[in-house]
N, C-alpha and C positions, 0 to 999 in steps of 0.2 A: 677711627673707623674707616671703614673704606671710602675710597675717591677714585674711583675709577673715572668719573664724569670729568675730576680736574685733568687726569692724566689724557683723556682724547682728546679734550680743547689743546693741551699742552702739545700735541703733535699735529693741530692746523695753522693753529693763527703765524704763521712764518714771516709774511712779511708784507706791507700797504703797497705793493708798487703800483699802485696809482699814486699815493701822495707823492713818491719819491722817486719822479721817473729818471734821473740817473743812478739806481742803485742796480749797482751789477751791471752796471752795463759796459761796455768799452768803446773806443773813439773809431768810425769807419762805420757804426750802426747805422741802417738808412731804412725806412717803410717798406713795405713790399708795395711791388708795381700795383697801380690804379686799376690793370687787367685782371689781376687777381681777385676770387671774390669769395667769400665764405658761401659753403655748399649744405654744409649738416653741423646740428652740435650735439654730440652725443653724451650724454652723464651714466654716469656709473658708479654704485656704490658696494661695497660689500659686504653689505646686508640691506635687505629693503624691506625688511622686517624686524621688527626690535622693539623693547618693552619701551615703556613709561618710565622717563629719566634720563634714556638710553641718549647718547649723541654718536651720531655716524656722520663720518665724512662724505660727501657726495661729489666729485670729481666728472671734469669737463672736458672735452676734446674735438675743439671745429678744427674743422677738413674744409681744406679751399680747391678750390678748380682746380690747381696746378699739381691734386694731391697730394702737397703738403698738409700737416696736420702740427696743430698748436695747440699747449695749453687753453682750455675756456674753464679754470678751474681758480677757485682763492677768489680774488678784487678781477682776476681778467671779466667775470660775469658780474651781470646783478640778480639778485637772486630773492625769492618770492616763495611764498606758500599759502597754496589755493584756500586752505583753512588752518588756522595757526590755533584753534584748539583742540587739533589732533597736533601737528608738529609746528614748528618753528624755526625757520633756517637762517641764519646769522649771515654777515657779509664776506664770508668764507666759504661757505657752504656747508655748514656744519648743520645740521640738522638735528632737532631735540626732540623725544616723543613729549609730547603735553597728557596727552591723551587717548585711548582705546579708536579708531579708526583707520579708515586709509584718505589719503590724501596726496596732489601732485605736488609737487619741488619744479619750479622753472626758474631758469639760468640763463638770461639776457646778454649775449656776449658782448663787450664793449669793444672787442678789437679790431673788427672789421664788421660789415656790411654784406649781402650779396648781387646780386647780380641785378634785383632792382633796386637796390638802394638802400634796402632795411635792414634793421638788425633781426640778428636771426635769436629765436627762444629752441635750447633744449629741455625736455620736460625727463622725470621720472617720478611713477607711483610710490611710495613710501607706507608702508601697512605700521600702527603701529598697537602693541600687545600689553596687557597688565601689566602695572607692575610688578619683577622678580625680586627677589631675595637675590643679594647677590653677596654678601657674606652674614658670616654665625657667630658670635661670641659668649663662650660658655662661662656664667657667673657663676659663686656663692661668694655667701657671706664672709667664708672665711676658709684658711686651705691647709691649718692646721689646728687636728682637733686631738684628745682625749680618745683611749679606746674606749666604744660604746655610747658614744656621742655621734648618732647622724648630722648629715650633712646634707642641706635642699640646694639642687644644683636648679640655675632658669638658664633658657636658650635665647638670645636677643639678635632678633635679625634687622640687617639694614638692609634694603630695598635699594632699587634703580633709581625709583622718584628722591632716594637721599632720604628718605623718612625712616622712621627706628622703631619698632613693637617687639614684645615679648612673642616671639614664636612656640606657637599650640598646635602641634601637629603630630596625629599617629604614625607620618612618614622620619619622625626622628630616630635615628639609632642610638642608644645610648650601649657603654663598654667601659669597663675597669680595668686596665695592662694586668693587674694582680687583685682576683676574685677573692684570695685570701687574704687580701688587706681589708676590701670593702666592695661588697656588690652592691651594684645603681641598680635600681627598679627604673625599667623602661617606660611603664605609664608616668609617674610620678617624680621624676628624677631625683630622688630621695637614693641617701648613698648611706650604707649600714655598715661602720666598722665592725671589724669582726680580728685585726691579730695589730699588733705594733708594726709599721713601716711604711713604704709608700706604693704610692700606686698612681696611675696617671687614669685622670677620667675624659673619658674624647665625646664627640657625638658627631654626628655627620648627617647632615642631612640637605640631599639631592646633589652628593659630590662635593660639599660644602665642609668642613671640618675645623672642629676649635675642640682645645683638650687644656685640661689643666690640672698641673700634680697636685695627690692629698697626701697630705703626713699624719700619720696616726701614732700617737705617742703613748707610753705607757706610764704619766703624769695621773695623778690622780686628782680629784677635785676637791680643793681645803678649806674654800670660802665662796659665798658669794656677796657681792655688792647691790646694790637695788641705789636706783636716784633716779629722778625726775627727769622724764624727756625733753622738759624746759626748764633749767638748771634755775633752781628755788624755787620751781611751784610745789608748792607740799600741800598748799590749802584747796579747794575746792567749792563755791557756791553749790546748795543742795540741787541737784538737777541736771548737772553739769559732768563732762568728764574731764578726767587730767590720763596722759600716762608715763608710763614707768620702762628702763630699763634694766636688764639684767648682765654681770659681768662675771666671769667666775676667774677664780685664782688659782692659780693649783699647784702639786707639788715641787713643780720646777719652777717655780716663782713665775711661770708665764702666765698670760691672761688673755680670756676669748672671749665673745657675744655667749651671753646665754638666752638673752630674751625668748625663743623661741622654744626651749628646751626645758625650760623649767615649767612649776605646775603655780599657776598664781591664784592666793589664798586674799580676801582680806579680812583685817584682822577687825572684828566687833560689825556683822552685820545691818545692823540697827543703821549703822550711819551709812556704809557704805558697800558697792557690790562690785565685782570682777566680773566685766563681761569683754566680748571677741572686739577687736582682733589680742592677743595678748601682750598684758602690760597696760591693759584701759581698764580705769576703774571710774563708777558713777555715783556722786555723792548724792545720800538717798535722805539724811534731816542732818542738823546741826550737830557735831559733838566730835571727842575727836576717836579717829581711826590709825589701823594702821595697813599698810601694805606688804604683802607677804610672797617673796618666792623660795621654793625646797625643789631638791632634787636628790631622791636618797634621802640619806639620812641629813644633808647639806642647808643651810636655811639662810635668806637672806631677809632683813626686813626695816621700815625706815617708818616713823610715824608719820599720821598726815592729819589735817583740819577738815573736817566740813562746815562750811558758814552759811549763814543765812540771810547771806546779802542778795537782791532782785536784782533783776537786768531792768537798767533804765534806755537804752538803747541798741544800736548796731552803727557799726560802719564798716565800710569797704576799704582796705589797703591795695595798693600803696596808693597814696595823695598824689601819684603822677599824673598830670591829664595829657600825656601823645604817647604813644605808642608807633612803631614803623608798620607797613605792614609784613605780615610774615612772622612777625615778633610772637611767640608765645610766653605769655605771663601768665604768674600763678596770681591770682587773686585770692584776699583773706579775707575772711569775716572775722571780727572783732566784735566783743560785747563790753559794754561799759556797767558796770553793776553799782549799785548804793557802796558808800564808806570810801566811793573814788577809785576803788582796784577794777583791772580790766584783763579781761585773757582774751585769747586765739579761739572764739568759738569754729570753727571750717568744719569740722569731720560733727557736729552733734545733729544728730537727728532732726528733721523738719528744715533743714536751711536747701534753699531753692534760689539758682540764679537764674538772670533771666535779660536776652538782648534784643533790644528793641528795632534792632536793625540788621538783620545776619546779611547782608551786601557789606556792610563797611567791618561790623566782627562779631564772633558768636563767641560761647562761654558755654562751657560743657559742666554738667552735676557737682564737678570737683573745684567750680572755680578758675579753672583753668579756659583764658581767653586768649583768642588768637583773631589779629588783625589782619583781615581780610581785604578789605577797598575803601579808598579815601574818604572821609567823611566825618560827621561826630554821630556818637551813639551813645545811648545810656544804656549803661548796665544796670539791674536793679536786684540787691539782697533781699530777700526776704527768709523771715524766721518767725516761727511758732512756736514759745515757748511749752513744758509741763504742765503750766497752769489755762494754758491755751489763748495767752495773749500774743497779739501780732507783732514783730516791730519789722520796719523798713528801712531802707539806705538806696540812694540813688544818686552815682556816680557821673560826670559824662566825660566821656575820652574823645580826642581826636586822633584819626589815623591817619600818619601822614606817611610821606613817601617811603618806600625800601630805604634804610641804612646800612654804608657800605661794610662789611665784617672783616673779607681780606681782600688783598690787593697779590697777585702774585703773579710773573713773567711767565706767558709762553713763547717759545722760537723753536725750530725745527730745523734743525736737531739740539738737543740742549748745548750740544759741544760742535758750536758754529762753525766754520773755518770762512775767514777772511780773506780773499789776497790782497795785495798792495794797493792803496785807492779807492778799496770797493767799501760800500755803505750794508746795513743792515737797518732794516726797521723794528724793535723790538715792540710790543704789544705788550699793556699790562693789563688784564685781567680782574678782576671786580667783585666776589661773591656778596649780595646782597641779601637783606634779612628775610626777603621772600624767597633766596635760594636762586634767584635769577644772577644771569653775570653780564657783565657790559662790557668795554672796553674804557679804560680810563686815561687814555691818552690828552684826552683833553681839559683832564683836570686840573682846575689852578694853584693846589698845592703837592701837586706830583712833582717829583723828584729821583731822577736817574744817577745812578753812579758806576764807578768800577774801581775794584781794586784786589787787593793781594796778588799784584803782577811777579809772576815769574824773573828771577834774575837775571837784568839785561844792562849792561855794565856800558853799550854805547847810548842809552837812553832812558828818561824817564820812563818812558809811557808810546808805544806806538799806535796808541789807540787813545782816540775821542769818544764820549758819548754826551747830547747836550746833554744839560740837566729836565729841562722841561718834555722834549718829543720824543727821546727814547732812542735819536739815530744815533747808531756808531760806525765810524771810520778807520780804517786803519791807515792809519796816517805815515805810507813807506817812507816819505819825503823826512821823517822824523829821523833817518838814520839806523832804523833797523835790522839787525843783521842776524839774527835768526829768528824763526818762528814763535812767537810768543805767546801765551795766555793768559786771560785777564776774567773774573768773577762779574757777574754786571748784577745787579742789586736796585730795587724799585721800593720806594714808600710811597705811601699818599697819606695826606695827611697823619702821619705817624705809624700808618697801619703798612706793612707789610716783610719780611723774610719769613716768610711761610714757605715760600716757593722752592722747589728742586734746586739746585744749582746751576746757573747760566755759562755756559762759559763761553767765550768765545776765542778762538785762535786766528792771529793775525800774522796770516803767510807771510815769507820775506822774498819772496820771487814777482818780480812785476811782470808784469802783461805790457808789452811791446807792440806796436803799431805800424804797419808799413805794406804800400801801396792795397790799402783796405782789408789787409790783413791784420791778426791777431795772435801773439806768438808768446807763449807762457818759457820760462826758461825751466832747468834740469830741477828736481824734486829734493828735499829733505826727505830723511828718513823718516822723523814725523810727518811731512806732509804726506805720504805714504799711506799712513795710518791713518791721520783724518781723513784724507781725499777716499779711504775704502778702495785703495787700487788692489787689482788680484795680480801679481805677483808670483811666478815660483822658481826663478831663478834670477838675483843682483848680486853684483859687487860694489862695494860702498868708497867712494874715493874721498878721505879725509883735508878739507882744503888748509891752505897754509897759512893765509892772510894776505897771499901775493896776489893768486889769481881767485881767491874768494874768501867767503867769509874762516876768518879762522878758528880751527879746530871744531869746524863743523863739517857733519857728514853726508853727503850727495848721493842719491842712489844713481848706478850705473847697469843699461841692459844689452843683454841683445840683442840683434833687428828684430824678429817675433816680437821678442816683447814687449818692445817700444811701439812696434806698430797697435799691438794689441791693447798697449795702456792709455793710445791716444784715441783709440775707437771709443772704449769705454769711460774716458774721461770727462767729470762735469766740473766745471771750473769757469769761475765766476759768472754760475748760474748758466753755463752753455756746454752742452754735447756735442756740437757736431767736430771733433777735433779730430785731426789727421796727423804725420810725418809730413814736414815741410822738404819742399822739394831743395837741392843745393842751388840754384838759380834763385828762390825767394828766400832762403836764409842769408844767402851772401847778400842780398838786396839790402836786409834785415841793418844786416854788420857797417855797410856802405853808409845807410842813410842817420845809425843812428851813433856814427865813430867820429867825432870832431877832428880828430888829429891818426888819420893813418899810422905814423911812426912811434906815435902813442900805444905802448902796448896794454891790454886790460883794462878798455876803458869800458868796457860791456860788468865789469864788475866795481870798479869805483863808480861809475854815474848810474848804473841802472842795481847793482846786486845782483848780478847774474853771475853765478859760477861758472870760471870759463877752465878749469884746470884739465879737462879734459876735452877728447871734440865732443862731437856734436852730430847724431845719425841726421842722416837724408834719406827721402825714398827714390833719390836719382842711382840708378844704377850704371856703374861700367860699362862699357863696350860689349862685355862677355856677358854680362847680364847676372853675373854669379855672386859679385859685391854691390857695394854701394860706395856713394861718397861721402865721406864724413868733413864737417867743416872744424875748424878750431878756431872759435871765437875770440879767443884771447889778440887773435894777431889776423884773423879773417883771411887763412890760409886754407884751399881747400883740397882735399884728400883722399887718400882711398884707403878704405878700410879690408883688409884681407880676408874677412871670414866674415856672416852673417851672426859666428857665434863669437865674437869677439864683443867685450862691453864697452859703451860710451854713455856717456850726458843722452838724455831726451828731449827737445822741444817737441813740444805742439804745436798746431796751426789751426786758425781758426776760418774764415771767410764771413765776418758780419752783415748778410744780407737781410735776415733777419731781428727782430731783438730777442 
C-alpha cells in the first residue's frame, strides 16, 4: 500500500553533522570572525498546510550582519513544536500533522549567536487538516468468473494517518473498458456479466484510480462443493452456529468461490436453520441435519450433526498477556461445552466485550483490541446464552512499549556521491507498532554493511562503513582509480531490506589544499552525471595510465563552460566554487610536487588527471585568451581560443564551513 510518509522522511534525514563535524569538510576551514553576528532566521516550507499523517520538510536560513546567509536548516537548528498534538517536528525538521489544528515549528540555530549574545529562534505557523485518502485499491473476490455469474467489487482506501477502511462514498466513479462483457452498477459496485471476454473495471475517486481486469468465460458450472469454514466442524451444539463454504467446478475443470452466489438450503428443518450472513447455519434440537447449496439446476450438499451438549464456560484467546502499543489484535471467544468439545463462539449473538481502561486499550464489538498506553487492563467477555444463562472471562493484558516493525535507510539523495576522504552519516529509520519512527542509530544490535561493489581491479573496497554508527568513507588513500559504487544495507536486530536502494558513489578525484584554498581536479564522465552538472558542449579525453587513470574518461570544456560548471558546482557539500586563477594553480602544483623533474606526480600521488592542461581565469595581455596550466609538468600556457577544450579545476576559499 502506499508510503508516501516513508518516502519524505527518505528525502530529509541526510546527514548528523553535528555528531560528525568533520564530515565534508576540507583542511583551511576556519569560524567566521567574532564581528559577525546572526541577524534573522527565516523557515520556510512548501506547504504550511497539510493533512493528518502528512510530513513536510520545514527549512532554515540565518542571515548574518555581513549579509551573508547560511543554512539553519537539518541538526544546524534545534527544533520545537509549541503543541505536538497538532504536529510534531523531529530533529531535522520534519514536521508530522498529529492532529486537525494550527500550531508554531521553532528552529533554535546552533551556529551562531547575535549581536547580544543569543541564540536566535525562527518560527513558522503550520495548519494541519483531516485526514485524506491518499490512495484506492479496487478488490473482489475473484477476477475470473463464468458468464452470468456477478461479481461484488469493494473500494479500500489508505489515508495519510497510514490507516486503511473500506471506502463508502457517492463521490466514486465506477467504469467497465467493455459494457458488453459486464456492466458495474455505480451505487453497488456489483459487476453483471453479460457476453464471454474481458473487460477492465477502474474507479476513481478525487483523481485517485485502481482498475482491475474481469475475464468472463464461457465454462459452464458442473459441480459444487459445500465444507466447513473450520475444516471438520460438521457438528454443532443446539443453539450455536457453524459455517459453510461454497466452491464450484466447471466445464474447464477450473474452480471459483461460490459462497455468495448460491442459494443456501438446510436440509431437515427440525434440527436446523439457514440464516445471514450466507453459509451460517443455527442448530435448532439434537438430530442429524444436512447443509445444502444449488444454483440452477447445480446442487452441493454435506451432512451435519446437531448435539446436545451445554456450554460450561467461556474464554478469551489468545493466552498472550503483553501486547505493544499500536498493536491491533483480534480477540476470540471460545466456549467449552459438556462431552469436552469446544468451538470459536465470536460472531454468536449476545457476546459483549468490554475494557476497563480505554487510556492503556479498548476493544471494539468484534473483539478486536488495540493497545493504546502503557499499563495493564482487563478485558472482560461476556455471553448470554438461549437458555439465558450468563457465562464470563476475564483476561488481563499489559501494554508495553511500541515494537520495532522495520528498520530502513534514509540519505539524500539515494545515489550519494563521495569524494575522496569525505564521510557520510547514514540514518536508519524505525517504523514502530504505533506507526511512530525514531531513528535507530543507537541501537545495540544494529548493524551496517556494504556491498555488491562495482568492478575495481586496483582494490577491494574504497569505501568503509562502521558496522555499529552507520558512517561511511571513501577511503581515496585505498588506491582508487575510478569512480565507484557500493549498495549500503542496515539490519537491526534481524529486521530490515525493506528499504529503496542506498547507493553511494565514491569519486576518484581529491580535493587539494593550498595557501587556504581548495581545488577539486578535472571530472569523470560519471561524475558529470552524479554531480548533476549542466553541460552542453564537452570533449572526453580518454587517459592512458601515464598521465592518469587508465582507460578512463575525463570530461573536457570550454572557458564558458568551465567557468559556468564551477559557479554552479556543489562538491563536498560546498558552492562557492570558481576558475582558479594561473598564479594559485601553479601555487597548487609547487607546493604539492616533491620532485620538480618528476613528471606526473599530481596523478601517481594525488589521482589527478593531468593528460591535458588545465583552464585559468588569468587572462593574456590581449585580454582575448587565458592561460592554461599543464599539471603534469606544471608548465604554464596559453591557450588560443576561449573555444578550445581542457581539464577543469575548481577553487574553493574555506572561510566558511
Amino acid at each position: 500500500m502506499f508510503n508516501s510518509i516513508h518516502q519524505l522522511r527518505g528525502l530529509l534525514l541526510i546527514t548528523l553533522l553535528c555528531f560528525i563535524t568533520a564530515c565534508g569538510s576540507d583542511s583551511g576551514s576556519s569560524a567566521p570572525s567574532v564581528s559577525v553576528y546572526v541577524t534573522n532566521i527565516d523557515l520556510n516550507a512548501t506547504d504550511t498546510s497539510f493533512a493528518v499523517g502528512v510530513s513536510q520538510l520545514v527549512e532554515g536560513e540565518a542571515t548574518f550582519s555581513d549579509s551573508e546567509t547560511r543554512s539553519a536548516s537539518s541538526t544546524s537548528s534545534t527544533w520545537s513544536s509549541d503543541d505536538e498534538s497538532i504536529a510534531t517536528v523531529d530533529y531535522f525538521g520534519v514536521v508530522t500533522g498529529v492532529g486537525e489544528g494550527t500550531t508554531t515549528i521553532n528552529a533554535l540555530y546552533n551556529g551562531a549567536q547575535n549581536a547580544e549574545g543569543e541564540f536566535v529562534t525562527g518560527i513558522i505557523d503550520i495548519t494541519i487538516t483531516p485526514a485524506e485518502v491518499v490512495e484506492i485499491q479496487l478488490y473482489s473476490e475473484v477476477n475470473t468468473v463464468v458468464l452470468g455469474v456477478d461479481v461484488q467489487y469493494q473500494v479500500f482506501a489508505t489515508y495519510s494517518d497510514e490507516t486503511n477502511d473500506e471506502l463508502d462514498s457517492n463521490d466514486i466513479v465506477w467504469a467497465s473498458s467493455n459494457p458488453t462483457v459486464a456492466e458495474i452498477d455505480g451505487l453497488t459496485g456489483i459487476a453483471e456479466t453479460l457476453s464471454a471476454e474481458e473487460t477492465t473495471i477502474s474507479v476513481n475517486f478525487q483523481g485517485l484510480q485502481s482498475s482491475s481486469l474481469l475475464t468472463v468465460t464461457n465454462a459452464t458450472l458442473v459441480s459444487l462443493t459445500v465444507s466447513p469454514e473450520i475444516p471438520g466442524e460438521t457438528s454443532v451444539p443446539a443453539g450455536y452456529t457453524f459455517n459453510f463454504t461454497a466452491e464450484g467446478t466447471y466445464s474447464d475443470d477450473s474452480t471459483g468461490p461460490m459462497t455468495d452466489k448460491v442459494t443456501w438450503l438446510a436440509v431437515n428443518h427440525t434440527f436446523l436453520e439457514a440464516i445471514e450472513p450466507k453459509g451460517t447455519f443455527r442448530g435448532l434440537s439434537s438430530g442429524n441435519a444436512g447443509v445444502r447449496a444449488t444454483f440452477g439446476t447445480i446442487i452441493g450438499e454435506i451432512p451435519v450433526t446437531v448435539t446436545s451438549e451445554i456450554l460450561l464456560s467461556v474464554d478469551i484467546e489468545p493466552d498472550q498477556d503483553s501486547f505493544p502499543i499500536g498493536l491491533r489484535s483480534q480477540l476470540t471467544a471460545r466456549g467449552y461445552f459438556s462431552s469436552s468439545i469446544n468451538k470459536v463462539i465470536t460472531d454468536e449473538d449476545n457476546i459483549n466485550w468490554e475494557s476497563d481502561n480505554t487510556d492503556f486499550a479498548t476493544v471494539d464489538p468484534d473483539g478486536m483490541l488495540t493497545a493504546v498506553g502503557l499499563g495493564k487492563v482487563n478485558i472482560t467477555l461476556s455471553y448470554t446464552d438461549a437458555e439465558g444463562e450468563f457465562f464470563s472471562d476475564i483476561q488481563q493484558f499489559t501494554i508495553s512499549d511500541a515494537e520495532l516493525v522495520t528498520a530502513t535507510i534514509t540519505t539524500v539523495p539515494n545515489d550519494l556521491y563521495l569524494v575522496p576522504g569525505q564521510t557520510h552519516q547514514y540514518i536508519a529509520i524505525g517504523e514502530y507498532t504505533d506507526r511512530s519512527k525514531h531513528i535507530l542509530n543507537n541501537q545495540e544490535d544494529i548493524f551496517w554493511s556494504i556491498s555488491d561493489l562495482l568492478d575495481n581491479s586496483d582494490s577491494d573496497s574504497a569505501a568503509s562503513i562502521h558496522p555499529q554508527t552507520g558512517l561511511i568513507t571513501n577511503q581515496f588513500y585505498n588506491g582508487l582509480k575510478k569512480t565507484e559504487q557500493v549498495f549500503v544495507n542496515v539490519t537491526v536486530g534481524g529486521l530490515g531490506g525493506e528499504h529503496d536502494p542506498a547507493y553511494a558513489n565514491l569519486g576518484a578525484v581529491q580535493v587539494l589544499s593550498s595557501d587556504n584554498l581548495s581545488f577539486t581536479g578535472t571530472f569523470l564522465e560519471f561524475d558529470v552525471e552524479q554531480l548533476q552538472l549542466t553541460i552542453t558542449s564537452e570533449e572526453v579525453n580518454i587517459e592512458d595510465g601515464m598521465s592518469g587513470p587508465d582507460n578512463q574518461s575525463f570530461i573536457m570544456l570550454t572557458y564558458d563552460e568551465a567557468e559556468s560548471v564551477c559557479q554552479e558546482l556543489v562538491y563536498n557539500k560546498h558552492t562557492n566554487y570558481r576558475l582558479p586563477t594561473s598564479t594559485e594553480l601553479t601555487k597548487l602544483w609547487n607546493d604539492k610536487t616533491a620532485d620538480p623533474a618528476v613528471d606526473y606526480e599530481f596523478y601517481t600521488k594525488y589521482n589527478w588527471s593531468v593528460g591535458e592542461n588545465y583552464w585559468t581565469s588569468t587572462t593574456e595581455d590581449s585580454g582575448t585568451t587565458y592561460k592554461v596550466i599543464d599539471l603534469g609538468m606544471g608548465v604554464v600556457q596559453s591557450s588560443s581560443s576561449v573555444t578550445d577544450y581542457n581539464y577543469v579545476s575548481c577553487v574553493r576559499s574555506p572561510v566558511s564551513p
